[in-house]
mmJSON file of the N, C-alpha and C atoms, coordinates in Angstrom:
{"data_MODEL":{"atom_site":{
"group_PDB":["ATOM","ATOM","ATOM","ATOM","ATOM","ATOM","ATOM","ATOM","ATOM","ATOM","ATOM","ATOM","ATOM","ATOM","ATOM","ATOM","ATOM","ATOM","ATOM","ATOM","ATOM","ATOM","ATOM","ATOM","ATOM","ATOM","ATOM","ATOM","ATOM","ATOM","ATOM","ATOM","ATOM","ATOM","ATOM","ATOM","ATOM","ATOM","ATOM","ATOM","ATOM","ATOM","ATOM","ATOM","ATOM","ATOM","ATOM","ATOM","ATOM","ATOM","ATOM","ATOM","ATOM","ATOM","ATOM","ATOM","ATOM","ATOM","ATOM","ATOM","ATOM","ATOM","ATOM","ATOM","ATOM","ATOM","ATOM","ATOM","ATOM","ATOM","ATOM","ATOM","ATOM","ATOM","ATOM","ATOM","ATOM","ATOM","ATOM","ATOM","ATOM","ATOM","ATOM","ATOM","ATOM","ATOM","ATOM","ATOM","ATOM","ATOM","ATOM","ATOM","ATOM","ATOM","ATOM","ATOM","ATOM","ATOM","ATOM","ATOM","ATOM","ATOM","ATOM","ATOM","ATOM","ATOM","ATOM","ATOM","ATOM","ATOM","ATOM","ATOM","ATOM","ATOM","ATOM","ATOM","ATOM","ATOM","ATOM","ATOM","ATOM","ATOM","ATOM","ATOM","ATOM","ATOM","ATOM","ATOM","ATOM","ATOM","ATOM","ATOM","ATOM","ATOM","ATOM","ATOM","ATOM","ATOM","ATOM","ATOM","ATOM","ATOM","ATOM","ATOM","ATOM","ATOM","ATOM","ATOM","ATOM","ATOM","ATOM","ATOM","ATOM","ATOM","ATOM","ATOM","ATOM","ATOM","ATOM","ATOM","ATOM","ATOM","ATOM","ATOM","ATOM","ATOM","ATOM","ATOM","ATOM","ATOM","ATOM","ATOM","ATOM","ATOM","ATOM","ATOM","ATOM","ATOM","ATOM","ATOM","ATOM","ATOM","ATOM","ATOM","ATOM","ATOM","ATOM","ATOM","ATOM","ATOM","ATOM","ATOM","ATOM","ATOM","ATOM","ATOM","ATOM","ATOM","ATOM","ATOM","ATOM","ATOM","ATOM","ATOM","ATOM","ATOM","ATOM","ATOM","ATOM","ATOM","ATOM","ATOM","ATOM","ATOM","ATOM","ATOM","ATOM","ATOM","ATOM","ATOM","ATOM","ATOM","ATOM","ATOM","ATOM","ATOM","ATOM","ATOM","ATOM","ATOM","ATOM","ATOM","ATOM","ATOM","ATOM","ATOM","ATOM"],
"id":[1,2,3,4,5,6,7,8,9,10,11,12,13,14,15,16,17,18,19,20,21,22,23,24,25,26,27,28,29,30,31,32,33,34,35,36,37,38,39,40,41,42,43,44,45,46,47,48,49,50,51,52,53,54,55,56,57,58,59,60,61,62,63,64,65,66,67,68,69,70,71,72,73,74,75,76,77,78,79,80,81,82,83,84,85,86,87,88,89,90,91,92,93,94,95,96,97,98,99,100,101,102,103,104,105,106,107,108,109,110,111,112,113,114,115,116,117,118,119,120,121,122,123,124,125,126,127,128,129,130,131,132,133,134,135,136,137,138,139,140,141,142,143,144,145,146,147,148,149,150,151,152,153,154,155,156,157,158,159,160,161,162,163,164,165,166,167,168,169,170,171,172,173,174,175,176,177,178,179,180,181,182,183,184,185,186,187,188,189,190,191,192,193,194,195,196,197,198,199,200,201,202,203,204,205,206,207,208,209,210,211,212,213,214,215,216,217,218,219,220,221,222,223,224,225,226,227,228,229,230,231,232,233,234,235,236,237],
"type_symbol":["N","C","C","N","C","C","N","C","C","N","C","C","N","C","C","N","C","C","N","C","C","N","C","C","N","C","C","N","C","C","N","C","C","N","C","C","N","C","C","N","C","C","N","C","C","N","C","C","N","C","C","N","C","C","N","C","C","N","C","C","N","C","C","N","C","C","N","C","C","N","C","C","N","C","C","N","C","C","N","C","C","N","C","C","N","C","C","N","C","C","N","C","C","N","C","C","N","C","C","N","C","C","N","C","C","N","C","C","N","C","C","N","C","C","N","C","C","N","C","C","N","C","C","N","C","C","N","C","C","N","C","C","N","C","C","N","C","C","N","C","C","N","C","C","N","C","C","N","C","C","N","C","C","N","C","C","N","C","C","N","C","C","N","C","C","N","C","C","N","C","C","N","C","C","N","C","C","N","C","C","N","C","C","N","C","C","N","C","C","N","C","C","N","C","C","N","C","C","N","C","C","N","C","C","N","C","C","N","C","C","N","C","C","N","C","C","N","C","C","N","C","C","N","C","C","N","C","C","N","C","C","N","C","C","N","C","C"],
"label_atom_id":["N","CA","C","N","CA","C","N","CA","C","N","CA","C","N","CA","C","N","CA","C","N","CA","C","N","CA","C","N","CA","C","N","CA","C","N","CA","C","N","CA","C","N","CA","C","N","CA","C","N","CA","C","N","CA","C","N","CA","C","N","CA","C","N","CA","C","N","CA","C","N","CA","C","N","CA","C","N","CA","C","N","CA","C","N","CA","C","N","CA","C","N","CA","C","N","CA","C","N","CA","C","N","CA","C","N","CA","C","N","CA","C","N","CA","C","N","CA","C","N","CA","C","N","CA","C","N","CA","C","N","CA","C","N","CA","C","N","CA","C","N","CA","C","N","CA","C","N","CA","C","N","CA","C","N","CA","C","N","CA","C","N","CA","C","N","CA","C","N","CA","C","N","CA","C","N","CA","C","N","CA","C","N","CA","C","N","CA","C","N","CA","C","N","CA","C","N","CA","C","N","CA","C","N","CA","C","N","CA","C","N","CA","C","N","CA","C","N","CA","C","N","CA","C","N","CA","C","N","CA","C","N","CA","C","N","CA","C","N","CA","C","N","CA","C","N","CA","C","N","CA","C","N","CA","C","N","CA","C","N","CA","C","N","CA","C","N","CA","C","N","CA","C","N","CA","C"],
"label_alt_id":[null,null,null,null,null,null,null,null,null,null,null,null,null,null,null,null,null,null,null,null,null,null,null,null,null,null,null,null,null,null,null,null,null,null,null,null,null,null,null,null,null,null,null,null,null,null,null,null,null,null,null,null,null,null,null,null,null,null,null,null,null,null,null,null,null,null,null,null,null,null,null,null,null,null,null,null,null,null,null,null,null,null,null,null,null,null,null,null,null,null,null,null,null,null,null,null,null,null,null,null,null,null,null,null,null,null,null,null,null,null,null,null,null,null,null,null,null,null,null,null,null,null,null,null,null,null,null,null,null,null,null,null,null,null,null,null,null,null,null,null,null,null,null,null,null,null,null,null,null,null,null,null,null,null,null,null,null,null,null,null,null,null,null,null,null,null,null,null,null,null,null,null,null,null,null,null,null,null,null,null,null,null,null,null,null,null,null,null,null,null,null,null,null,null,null,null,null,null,null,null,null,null,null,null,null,null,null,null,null,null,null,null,null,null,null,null,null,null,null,null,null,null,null,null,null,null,null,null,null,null,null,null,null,null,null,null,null],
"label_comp_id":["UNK","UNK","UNK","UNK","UNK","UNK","UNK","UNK","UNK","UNK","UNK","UNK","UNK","UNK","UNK","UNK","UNK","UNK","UNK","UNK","UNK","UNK","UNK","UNK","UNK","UNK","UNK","UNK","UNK","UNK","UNK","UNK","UNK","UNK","UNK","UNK","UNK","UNK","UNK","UNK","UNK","UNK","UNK","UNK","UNK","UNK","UNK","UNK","UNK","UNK","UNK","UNK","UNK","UNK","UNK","UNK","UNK","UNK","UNK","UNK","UNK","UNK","UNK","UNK","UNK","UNK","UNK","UNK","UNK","UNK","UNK","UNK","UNK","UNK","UNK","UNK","UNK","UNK","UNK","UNK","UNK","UNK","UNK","UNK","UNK","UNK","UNK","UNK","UNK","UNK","UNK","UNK","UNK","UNK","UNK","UNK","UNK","UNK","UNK","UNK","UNK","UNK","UNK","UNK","UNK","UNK","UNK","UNK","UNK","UNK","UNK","UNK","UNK","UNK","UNK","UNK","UNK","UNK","UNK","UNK","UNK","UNK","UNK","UNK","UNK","UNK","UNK","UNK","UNK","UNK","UNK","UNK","UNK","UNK","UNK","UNK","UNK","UNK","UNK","UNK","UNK","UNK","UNK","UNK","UNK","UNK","UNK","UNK","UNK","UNK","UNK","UNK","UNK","UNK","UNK","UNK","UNK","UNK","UNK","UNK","UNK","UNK","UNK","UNK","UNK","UNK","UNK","UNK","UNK","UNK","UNK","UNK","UNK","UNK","UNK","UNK","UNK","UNK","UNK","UNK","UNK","UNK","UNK","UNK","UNK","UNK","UNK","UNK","UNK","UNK","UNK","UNK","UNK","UNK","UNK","UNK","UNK","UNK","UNK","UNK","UNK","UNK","UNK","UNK","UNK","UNK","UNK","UNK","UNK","UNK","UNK","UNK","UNK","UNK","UNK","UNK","UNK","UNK","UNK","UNK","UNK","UNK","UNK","UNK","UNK","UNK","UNK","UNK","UNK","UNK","UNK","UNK","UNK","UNK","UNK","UNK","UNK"],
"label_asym_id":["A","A","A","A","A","A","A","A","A","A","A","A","A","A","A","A","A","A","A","A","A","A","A","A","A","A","A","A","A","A","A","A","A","A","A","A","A","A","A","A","A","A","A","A","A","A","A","A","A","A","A","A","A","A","A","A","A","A","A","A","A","A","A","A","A","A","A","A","A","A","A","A","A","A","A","A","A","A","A","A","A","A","A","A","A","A","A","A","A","A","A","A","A","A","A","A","A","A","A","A","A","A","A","A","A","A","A","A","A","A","A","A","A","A","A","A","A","A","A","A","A","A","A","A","A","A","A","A","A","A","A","A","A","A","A","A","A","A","A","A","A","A","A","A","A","A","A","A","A","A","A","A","A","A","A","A","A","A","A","A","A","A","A","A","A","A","A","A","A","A","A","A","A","A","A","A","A","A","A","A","A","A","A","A","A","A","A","A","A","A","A","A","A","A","A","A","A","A","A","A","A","A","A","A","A","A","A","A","A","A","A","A","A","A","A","A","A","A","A","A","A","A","A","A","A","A","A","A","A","A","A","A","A","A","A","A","A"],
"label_entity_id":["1","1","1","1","1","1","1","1","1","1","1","1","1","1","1","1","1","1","1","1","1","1","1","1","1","1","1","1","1","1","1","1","1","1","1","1","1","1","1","1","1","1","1","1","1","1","1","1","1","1","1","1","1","1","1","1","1","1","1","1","1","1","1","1","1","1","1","1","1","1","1","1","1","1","1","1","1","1","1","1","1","1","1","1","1","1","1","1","1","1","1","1","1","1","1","1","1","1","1","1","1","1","1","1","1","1","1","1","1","1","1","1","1","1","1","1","1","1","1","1","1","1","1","1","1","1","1","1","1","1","1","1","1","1","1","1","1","1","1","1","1","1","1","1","1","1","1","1","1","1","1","1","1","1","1","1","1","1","1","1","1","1","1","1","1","1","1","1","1","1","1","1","1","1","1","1","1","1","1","1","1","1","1","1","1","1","1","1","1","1","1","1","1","1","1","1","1","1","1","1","1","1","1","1","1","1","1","1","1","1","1","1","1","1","1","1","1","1","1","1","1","1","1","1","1","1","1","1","1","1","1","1","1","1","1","1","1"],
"label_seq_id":[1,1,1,2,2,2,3,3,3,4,4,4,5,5,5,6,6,6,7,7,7,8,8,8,9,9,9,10,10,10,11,11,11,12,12,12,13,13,13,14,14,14,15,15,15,16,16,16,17,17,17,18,18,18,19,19,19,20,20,20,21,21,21,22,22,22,23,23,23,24,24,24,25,25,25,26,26,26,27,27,27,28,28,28,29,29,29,30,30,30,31,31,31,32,32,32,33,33,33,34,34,34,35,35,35,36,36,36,37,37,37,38,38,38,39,39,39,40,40,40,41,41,41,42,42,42,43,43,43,44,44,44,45,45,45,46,46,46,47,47,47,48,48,48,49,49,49,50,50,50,51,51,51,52,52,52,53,53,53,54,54,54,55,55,55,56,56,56,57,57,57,58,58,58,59,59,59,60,60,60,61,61,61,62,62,62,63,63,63,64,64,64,65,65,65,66,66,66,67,67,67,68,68,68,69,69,69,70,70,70,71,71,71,72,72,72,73,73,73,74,74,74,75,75,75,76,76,76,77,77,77,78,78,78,79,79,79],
"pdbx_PDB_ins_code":[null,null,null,null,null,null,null,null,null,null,null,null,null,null,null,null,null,null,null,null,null,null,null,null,null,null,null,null,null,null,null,null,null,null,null,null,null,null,null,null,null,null,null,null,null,null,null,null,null,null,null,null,null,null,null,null,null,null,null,null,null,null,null,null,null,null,null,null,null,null,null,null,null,null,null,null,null,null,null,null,null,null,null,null,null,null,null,null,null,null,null,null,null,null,null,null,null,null,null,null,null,null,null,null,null,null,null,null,null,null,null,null,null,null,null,null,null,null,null,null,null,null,null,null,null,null,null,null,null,null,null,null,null,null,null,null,null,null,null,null,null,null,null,null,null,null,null,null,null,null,null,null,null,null,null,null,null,null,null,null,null,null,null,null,null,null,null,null,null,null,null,null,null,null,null,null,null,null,null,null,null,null,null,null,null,null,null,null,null,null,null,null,null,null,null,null,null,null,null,null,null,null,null,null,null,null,null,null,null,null,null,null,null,null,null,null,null,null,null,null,null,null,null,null,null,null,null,null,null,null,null,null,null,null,null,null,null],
"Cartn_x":[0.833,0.0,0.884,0.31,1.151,0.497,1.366,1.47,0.835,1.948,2.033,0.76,0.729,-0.899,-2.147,-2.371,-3.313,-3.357,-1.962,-1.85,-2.425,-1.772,-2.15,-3.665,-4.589,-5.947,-6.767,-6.166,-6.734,-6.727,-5.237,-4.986,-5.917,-6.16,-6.602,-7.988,-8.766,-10.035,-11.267,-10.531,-11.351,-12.411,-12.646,-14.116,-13.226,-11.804,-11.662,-10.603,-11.314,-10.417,-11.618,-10.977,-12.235,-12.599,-14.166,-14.988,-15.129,-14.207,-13.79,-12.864,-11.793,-10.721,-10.571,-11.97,-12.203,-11.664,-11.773,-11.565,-10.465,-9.606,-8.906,-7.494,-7.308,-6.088,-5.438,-4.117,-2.909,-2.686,-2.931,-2.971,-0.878,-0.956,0.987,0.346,1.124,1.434,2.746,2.192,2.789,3.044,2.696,3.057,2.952,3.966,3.562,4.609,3.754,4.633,3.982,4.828,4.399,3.243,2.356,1.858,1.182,0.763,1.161,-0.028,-0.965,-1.793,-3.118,-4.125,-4.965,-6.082,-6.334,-6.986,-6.337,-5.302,-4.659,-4.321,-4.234,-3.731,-5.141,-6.347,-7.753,-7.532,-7.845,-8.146,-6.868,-5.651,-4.633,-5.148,-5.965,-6.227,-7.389,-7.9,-9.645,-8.965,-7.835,-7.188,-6.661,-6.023,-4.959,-6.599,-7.569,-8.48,-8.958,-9.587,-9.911,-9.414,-7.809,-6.905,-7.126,-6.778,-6.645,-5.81,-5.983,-5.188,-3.718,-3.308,-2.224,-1.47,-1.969,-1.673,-1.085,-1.863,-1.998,-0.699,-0.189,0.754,2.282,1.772,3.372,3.62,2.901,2.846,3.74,3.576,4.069,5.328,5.697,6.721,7.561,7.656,8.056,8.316,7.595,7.906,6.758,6.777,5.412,6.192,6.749,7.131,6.089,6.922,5.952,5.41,5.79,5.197,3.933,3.803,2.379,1.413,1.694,0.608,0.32,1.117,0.734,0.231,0.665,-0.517,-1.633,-1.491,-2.963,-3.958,-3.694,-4.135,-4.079,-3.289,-3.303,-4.831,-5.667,-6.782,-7.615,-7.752,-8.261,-7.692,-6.036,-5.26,-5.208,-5.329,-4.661,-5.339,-4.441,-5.183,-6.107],
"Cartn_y":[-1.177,0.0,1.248,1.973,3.547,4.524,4.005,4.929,6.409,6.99,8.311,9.026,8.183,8.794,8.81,7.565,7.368,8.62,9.147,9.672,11.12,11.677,12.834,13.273,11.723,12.083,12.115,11.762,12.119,13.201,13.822,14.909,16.474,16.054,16.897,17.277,16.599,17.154,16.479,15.873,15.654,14.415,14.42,13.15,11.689,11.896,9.914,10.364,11.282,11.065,10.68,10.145,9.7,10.397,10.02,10.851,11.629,10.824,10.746,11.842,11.63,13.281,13.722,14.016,15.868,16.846,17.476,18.999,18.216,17.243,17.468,17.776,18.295,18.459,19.33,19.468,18.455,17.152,16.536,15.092,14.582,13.602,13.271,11.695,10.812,9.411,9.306,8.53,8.079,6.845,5.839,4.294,3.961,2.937,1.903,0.799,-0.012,-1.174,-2.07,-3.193,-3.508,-4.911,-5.264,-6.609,-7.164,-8.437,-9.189,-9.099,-7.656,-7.674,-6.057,-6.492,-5.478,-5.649,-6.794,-7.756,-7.302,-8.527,-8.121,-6.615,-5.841,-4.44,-3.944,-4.157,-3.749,-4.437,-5.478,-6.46,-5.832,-5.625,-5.434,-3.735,-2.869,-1.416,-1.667,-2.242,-2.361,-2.486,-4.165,-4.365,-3.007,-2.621,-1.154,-0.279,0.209,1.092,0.512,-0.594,-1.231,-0.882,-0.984,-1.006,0.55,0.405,1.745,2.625,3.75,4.891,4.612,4.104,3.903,3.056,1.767,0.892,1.216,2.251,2.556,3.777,4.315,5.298,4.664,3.147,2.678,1.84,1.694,1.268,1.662,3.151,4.773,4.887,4.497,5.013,3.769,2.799,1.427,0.918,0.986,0.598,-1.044,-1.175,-2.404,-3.401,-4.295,-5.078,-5.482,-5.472,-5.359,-7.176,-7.737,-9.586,-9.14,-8.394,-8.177,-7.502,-6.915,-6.695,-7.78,-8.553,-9.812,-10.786,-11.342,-11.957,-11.745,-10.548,-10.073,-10.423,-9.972,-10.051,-10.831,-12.418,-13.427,-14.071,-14.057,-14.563,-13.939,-12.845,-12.205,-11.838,-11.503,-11.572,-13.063,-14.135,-15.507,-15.548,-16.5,-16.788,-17.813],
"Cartn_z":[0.0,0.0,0.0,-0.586,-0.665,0.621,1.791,2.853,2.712,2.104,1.587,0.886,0.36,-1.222,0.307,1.094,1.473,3.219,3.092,4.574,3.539,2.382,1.821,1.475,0.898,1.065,2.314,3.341,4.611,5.225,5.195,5.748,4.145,3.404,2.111,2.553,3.754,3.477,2.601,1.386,0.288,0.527,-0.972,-0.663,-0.048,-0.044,0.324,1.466,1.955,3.462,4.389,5.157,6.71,7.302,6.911,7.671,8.767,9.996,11.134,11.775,10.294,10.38,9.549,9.007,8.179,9.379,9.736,10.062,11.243,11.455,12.722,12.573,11.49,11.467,11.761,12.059,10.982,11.49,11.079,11.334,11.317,11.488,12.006,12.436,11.084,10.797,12.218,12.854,14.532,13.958,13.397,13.527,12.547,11.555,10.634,10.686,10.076,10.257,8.693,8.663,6.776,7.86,7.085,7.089,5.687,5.569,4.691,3.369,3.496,2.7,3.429,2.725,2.734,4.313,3.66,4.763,5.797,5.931,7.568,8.173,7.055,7.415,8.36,7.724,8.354,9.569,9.218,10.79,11.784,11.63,12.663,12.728,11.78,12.497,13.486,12.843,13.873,15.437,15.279,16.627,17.883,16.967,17.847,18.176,17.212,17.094,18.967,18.801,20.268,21.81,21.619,22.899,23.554,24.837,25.52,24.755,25.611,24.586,25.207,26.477,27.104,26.332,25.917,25.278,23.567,23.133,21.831,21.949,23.197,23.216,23.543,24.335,24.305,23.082,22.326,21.187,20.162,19.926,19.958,20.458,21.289,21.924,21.709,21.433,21.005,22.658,23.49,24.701,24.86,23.375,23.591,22.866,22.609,21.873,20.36,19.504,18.279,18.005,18.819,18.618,19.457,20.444,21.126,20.233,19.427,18.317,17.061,16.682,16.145,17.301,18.086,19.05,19.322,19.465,19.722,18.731,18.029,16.271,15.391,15.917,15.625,14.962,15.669,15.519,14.415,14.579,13.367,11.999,12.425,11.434,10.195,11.375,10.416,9.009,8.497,6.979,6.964],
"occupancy":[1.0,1.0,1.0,1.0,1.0,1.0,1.0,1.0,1.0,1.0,1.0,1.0,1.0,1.0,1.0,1.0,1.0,1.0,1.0,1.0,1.0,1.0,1.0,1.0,1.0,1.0,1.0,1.0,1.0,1.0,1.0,1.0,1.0,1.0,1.0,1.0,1.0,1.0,1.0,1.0,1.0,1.0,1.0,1.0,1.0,1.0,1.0,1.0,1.0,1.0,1.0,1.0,1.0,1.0,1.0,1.0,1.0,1.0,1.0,1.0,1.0,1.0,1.0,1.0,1.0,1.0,1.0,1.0,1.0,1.0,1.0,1.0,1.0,1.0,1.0,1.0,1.0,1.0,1.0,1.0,1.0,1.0,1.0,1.0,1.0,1.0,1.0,1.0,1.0,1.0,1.0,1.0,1.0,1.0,1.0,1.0,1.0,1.0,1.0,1.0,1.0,1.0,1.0,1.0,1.0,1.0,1.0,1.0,1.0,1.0,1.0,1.0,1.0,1.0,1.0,1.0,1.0,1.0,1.0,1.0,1.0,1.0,1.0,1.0,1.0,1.0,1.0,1.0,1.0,1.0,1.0,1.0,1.0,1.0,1.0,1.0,1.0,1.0,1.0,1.0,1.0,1.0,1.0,1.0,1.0,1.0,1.0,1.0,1.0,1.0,1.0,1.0,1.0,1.0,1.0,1.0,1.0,1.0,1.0,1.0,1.0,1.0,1.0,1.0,1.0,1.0,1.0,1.0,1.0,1.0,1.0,1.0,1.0,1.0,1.0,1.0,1.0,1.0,1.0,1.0,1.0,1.0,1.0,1.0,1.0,1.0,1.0,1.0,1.0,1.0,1.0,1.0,1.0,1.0,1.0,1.0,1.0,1.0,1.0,1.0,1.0,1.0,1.0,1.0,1.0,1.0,1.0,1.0,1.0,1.0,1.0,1.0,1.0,1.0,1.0,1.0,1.0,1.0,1.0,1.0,1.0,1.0,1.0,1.0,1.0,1.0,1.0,1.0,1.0,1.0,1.0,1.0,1.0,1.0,1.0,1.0,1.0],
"B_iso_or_equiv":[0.0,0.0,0.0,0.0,0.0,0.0,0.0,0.0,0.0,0.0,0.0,0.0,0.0,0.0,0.0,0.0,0.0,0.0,0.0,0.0,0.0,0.0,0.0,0.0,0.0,0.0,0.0,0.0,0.0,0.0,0.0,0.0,0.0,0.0,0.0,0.0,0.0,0.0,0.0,0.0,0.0,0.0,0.0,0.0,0.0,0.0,0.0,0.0,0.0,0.0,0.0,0.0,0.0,0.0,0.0,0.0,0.0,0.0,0.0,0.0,0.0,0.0,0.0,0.0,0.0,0.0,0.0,0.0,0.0,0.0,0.0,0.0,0.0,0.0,0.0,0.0,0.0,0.0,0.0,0.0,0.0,0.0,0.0,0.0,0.0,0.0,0.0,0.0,0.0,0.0,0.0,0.0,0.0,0.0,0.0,0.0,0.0,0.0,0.0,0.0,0.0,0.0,0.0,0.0,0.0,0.0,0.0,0.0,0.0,0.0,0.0,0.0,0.0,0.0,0.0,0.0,0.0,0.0,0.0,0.0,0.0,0.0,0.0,0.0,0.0,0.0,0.0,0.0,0.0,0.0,0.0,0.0,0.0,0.0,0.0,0.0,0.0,0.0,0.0,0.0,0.0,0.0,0.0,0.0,0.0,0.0,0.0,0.0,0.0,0.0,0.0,0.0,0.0,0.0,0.0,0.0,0.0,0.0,0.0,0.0,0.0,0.0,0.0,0.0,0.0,0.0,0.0,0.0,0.0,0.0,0.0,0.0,0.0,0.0,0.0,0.0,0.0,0.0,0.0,0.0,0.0,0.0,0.0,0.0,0.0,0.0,0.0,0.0,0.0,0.0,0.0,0.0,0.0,0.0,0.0,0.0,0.0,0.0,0.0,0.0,0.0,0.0,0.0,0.0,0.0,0.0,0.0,0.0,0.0,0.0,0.0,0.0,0.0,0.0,0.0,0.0,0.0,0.0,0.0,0.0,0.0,0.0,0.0,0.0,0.0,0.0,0.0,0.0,0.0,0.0,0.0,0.0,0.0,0.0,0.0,0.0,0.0],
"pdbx_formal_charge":[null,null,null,null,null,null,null,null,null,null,null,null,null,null,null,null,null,null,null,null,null,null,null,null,null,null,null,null,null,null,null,null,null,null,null,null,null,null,null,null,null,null,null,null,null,null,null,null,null,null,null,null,null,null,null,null,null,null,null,null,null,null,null,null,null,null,null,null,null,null,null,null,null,null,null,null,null,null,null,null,null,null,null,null,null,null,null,null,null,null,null,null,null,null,null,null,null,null,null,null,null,null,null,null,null,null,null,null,null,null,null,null,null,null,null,null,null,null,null,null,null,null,null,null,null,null,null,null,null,null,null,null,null,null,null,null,null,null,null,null,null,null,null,null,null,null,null,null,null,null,null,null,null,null,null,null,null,null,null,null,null,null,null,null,null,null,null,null,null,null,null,null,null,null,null,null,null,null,null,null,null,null,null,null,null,null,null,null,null,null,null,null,null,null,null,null,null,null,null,null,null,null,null,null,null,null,null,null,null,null,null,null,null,null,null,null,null,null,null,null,null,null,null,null,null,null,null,null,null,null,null,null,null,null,null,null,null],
"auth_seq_id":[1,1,1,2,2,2,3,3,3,4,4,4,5,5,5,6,6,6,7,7,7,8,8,8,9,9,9,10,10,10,11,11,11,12,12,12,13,13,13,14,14,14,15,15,15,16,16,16,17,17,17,18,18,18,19,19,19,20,20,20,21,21,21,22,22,22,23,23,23,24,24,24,25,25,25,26,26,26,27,27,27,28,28,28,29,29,29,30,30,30,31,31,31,32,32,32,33,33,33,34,34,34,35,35,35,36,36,36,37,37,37,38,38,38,39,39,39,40,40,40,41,41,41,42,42,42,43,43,43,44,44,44,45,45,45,46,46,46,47,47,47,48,48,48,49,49,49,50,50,50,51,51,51,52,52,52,53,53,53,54,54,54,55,55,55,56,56,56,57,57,57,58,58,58,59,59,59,60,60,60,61,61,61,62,62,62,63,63,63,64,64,64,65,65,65,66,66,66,67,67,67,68,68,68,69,69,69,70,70,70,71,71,71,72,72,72,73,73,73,74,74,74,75,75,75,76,76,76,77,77,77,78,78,78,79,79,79],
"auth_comp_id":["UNK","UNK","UNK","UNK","UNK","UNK","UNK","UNK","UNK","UNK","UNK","UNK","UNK","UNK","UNK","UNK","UNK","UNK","UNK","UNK","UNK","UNK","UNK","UNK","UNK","UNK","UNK","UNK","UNK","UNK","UNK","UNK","UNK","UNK","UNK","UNK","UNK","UNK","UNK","UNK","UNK","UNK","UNK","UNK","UNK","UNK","UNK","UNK","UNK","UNK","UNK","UNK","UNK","UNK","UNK","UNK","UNK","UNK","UNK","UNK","UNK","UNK","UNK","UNK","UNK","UNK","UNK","UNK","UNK","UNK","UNK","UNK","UNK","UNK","UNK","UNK","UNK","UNK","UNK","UNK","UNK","UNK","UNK","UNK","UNK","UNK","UNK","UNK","UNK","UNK","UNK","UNK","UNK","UNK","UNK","UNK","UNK","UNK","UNK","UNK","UNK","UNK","UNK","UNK","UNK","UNK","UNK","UNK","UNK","UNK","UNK","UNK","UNK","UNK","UNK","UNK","UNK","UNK","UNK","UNK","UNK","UNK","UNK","UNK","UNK","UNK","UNK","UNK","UNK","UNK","UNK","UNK","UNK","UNK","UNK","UNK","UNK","UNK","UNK","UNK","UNK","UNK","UNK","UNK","UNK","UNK","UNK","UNK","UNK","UNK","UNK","UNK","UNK","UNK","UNK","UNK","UNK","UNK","UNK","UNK","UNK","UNK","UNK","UNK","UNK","UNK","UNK","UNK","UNK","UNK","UNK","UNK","UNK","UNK","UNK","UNK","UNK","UNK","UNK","UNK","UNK","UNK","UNK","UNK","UNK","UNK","UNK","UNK","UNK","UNK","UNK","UNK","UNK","UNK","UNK","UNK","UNK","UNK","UNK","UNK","UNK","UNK","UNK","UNK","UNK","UNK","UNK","UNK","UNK","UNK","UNK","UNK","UNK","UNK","UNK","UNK","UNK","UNK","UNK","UNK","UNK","UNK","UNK","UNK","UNK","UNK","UNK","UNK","UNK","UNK","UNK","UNK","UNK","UNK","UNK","UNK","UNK"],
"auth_asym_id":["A","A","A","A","A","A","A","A","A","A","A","A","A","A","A","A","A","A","A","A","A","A","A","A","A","A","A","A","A","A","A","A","A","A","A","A","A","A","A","A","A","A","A","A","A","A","A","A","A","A","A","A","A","A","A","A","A","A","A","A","A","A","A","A","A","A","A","A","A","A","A","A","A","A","A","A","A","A","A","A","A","A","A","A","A","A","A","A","A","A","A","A","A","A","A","A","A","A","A","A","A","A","A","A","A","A","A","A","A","A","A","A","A","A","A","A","A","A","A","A","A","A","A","A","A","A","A","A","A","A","A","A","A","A","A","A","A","A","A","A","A","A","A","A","A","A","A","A","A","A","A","A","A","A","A","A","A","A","A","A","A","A","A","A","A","A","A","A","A","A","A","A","A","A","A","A","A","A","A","A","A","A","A","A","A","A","A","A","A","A","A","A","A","A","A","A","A","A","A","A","A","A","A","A","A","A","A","A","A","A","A","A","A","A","A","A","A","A","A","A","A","A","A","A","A","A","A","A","A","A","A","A","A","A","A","A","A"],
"auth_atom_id":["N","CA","C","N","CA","C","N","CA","C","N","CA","C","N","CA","C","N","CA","C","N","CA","C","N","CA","C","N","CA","C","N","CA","C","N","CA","C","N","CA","C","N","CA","C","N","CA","C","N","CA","C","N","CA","C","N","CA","C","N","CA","C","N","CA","C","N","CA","C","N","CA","C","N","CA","C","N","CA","C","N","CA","C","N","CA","C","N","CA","C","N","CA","C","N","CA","C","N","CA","C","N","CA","C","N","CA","C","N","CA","C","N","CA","C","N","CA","C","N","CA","C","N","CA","C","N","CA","C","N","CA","C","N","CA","C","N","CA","C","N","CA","C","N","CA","C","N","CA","C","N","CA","C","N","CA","C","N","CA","C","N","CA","C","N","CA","C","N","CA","C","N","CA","C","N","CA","C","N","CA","C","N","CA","C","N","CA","C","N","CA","C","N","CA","C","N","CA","C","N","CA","C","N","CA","C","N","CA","C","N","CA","C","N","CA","C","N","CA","C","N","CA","C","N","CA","C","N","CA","C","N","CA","C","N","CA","C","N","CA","C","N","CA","C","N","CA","C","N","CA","C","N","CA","C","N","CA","C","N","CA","C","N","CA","C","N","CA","C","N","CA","C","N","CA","C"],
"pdbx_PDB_model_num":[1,1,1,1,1,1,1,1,1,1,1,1,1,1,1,1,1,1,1,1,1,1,1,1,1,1,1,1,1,1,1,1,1,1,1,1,1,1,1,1,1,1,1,1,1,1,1,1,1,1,1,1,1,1,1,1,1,1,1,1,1,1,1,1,1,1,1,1,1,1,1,1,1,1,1,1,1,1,1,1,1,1,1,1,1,1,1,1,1,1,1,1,1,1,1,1,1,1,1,1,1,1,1,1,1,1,1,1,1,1,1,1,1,1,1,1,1,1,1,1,1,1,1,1,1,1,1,1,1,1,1,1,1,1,1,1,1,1,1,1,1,1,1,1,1,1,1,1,1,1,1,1,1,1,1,1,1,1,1,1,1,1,1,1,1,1,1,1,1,1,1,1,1,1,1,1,1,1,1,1,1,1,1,1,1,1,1,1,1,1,1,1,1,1,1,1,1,1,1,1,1,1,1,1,1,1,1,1,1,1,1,1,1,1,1,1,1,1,1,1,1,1,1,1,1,1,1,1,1,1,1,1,1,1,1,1,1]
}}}
């Protein structure tokens, strides 16, 4: 996926940014990481979307180990 294209129509305002953050910007890409498709990319956002915000900030801060977000997400992630 093109990171970039998809962080620029969000932060643009326009018809294919989310609904969610029209007007909150300036918006600032905090986390990515690659996974193995489109699918899993959803299912592992829905995951993080869920967790506390504490959780979602040491995440952020790399104070979370990144195998705890595939575990987690194991289940919904798998093929």
């Amino acid at each position: 996926m093109d990171v970039q294209r998809r962080f620029t129509e969000h932060s643009s305002n326009g018809p294919r940014a989310a609904k969610a953050l029209r007007g909150k910007g300036p918006l600032k890409l905090e986390y990515q990481i690659g996974v193995p498709g489109k699918s899993a990319a959803l299912k592992l956002e829905m995951t993080i979307k869920k967790w506390p915000k504490q959780k979602k900030e040491a995440l952020i801060a790399g104070t979370l180990p990144p195998m705890v977000l595939f575990k987690e997400g194991e289940q919904e992630i798998g093929n």
